[in-house]
C-alpha positions in Angstrom: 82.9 79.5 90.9 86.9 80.4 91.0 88.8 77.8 89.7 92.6 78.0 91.2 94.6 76.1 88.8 96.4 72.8 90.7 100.1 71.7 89.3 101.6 70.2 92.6 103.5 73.8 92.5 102.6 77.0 93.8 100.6 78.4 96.6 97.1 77.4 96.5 95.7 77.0 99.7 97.2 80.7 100.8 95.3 81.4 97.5 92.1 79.7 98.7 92.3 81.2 102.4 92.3 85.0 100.8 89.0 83.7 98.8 87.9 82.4 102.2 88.4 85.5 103.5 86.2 87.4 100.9 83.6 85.0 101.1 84.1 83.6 97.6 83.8 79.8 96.6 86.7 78.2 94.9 88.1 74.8 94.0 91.3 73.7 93.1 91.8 71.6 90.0 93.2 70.3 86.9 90.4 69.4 85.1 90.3 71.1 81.7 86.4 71.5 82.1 86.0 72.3 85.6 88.7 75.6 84.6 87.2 76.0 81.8 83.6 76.3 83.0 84.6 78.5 85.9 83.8 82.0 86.2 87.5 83.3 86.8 90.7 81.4 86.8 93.6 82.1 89.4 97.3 80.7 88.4 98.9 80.8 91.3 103.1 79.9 91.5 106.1 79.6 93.9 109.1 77.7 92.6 111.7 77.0 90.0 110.8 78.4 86.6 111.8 75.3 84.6 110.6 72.7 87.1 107.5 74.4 87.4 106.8 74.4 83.5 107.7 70.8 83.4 105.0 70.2 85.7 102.4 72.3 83.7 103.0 70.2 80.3 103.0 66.8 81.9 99.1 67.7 82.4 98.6 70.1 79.2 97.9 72.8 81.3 100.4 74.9 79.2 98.1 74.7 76.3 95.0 74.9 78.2 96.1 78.1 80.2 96.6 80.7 76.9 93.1 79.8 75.6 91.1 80.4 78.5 88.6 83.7 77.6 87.5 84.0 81.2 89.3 86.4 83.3 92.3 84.8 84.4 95.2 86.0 87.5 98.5 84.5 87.5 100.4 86.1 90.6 103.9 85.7 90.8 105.5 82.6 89.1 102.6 82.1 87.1 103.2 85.8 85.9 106.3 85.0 85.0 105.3 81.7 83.0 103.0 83.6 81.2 105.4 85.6 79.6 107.8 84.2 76.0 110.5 83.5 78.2 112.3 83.3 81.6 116.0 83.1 82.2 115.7 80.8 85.3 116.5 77.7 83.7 116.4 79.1 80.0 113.0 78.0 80.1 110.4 79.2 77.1 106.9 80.6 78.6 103.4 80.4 77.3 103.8 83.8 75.5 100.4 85.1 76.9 102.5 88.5 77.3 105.4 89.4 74.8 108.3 89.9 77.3 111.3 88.8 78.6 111.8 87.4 82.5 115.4 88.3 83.5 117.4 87.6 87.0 118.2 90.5 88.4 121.3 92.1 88.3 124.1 90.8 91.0 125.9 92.3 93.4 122.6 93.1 94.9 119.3 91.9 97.6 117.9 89.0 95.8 115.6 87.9 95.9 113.5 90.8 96.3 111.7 90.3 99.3 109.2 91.6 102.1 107.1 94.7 101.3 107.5 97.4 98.7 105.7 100.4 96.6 103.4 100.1 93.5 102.5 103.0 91.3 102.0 103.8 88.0 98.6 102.0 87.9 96.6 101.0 84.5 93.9 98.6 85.0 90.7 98.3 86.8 91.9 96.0 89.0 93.2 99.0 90.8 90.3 100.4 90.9 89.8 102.6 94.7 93.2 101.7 95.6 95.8 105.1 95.7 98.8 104.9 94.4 101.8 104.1 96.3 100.4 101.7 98.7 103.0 98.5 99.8 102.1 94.9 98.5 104.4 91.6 99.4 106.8 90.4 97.0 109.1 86.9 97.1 111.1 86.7 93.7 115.1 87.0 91.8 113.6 87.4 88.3 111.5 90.2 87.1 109.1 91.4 84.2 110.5 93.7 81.8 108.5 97.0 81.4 105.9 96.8 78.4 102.7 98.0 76.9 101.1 95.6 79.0 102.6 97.0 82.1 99.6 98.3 84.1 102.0 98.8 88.0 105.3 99.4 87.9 107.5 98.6 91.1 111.2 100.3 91.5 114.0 97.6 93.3 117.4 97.9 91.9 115.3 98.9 88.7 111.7 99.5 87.7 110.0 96.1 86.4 106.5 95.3 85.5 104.7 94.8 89.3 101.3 93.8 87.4 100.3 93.1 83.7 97.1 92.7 81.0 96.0 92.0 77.8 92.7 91.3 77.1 91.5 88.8 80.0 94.6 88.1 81.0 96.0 89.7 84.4 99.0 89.0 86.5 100.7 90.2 89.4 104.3 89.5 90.5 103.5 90.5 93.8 101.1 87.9 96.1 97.9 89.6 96.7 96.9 87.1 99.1 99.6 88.0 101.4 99.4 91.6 100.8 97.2 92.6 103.7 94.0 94.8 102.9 96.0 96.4 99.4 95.5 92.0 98.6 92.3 91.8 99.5 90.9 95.1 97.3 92.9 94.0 94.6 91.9 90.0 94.7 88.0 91.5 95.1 88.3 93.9 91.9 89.2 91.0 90.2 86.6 88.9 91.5 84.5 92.0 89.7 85.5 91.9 86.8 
């Protein structure tokens, strides 16, 4: 069973439908034993950094999230609330990854959005996917390049497109709207 992580933010029925799609049962809740008996965990997020971690505390979900050991996604804002900090909102993270979330510079297209290039890739949840394909991203703030940088995407500046450590994965771009490149990538973590 999936467990897709509920917080009255984020998008988890788009979420649920790409599971539909791959044939792969899921339920979406915040019950601490339901995610923590599930096979994978997916933390999905769209929204305002600070509101959205707000939201996360009032049901201990941000203590609940960093001690998971199954695999675990977090695609897009719930990449970026993974991470020690984000400057929308000043807003401290869950420190699952050691990095900084920064706006991107101005003067320029933000947010960053419609389809753009991947590469770079260090993780099996590439795995048979060649580099260079297009994936779907919708974001201003970005992941700063680290040793747990496994894609890397290049707008205005290269950023972290995807990250790991240990059972921990994350994706700023949304798989789930990400056309077949989405689906490959959602099934190799349903792999894991």
């Amino acid at each position: 069973m999936i467990a897709i992580i509920k917080y009255n933010g984020g998008n988890v029925y788009s979420v649920q439908n790409a599971l539909n799609r791959l044939n792969t049962e899921s339920i979406i809740t915040d019950d601490f034993d339901s995610i923590r008996k599930a096979d994978k965990v997916i933390f999905p997020g769209v929204g305002e950094a600070s509101s959205t971690m707000n939201l996360l505390k009032e049901k201990g979900l941000d203590k609940l999230i960093p001690t998971l050991t199954q695999p675990i996604l977090g695609i897009c804002l719930g990449m970026q609330l993974m991470c020690k900090s984000n400057e929308e909102g000043n807003t401290a993270g869950m420190g699952i990854f050691d990095i900084n979330v920064k706006k991107f510079p101005s003067g320029n297209v933000v947010p960053h959005m419609g389809w753009n290039t991947i590469s770079d890739f260090k993780s099996l949840l590439f795995s048979k996917i060649q580099e260079e394909n297009d994936v779907y991203f919708v974001h201003s703030y970005y992941c700063e390049l680290s040793e747990n940088t496994t894609s890397i995407c290049d707008y205005i500046l290269p950023f972290s497109a995807s990250l790991q450590r240990d059972n921990f994965f994350a994706m700023q771009f949304h798989p789930e709207k990400s056309g077949k490149i989405g689906s490959l990538l959602l099934n190799n973590f349903l792999k894991l």
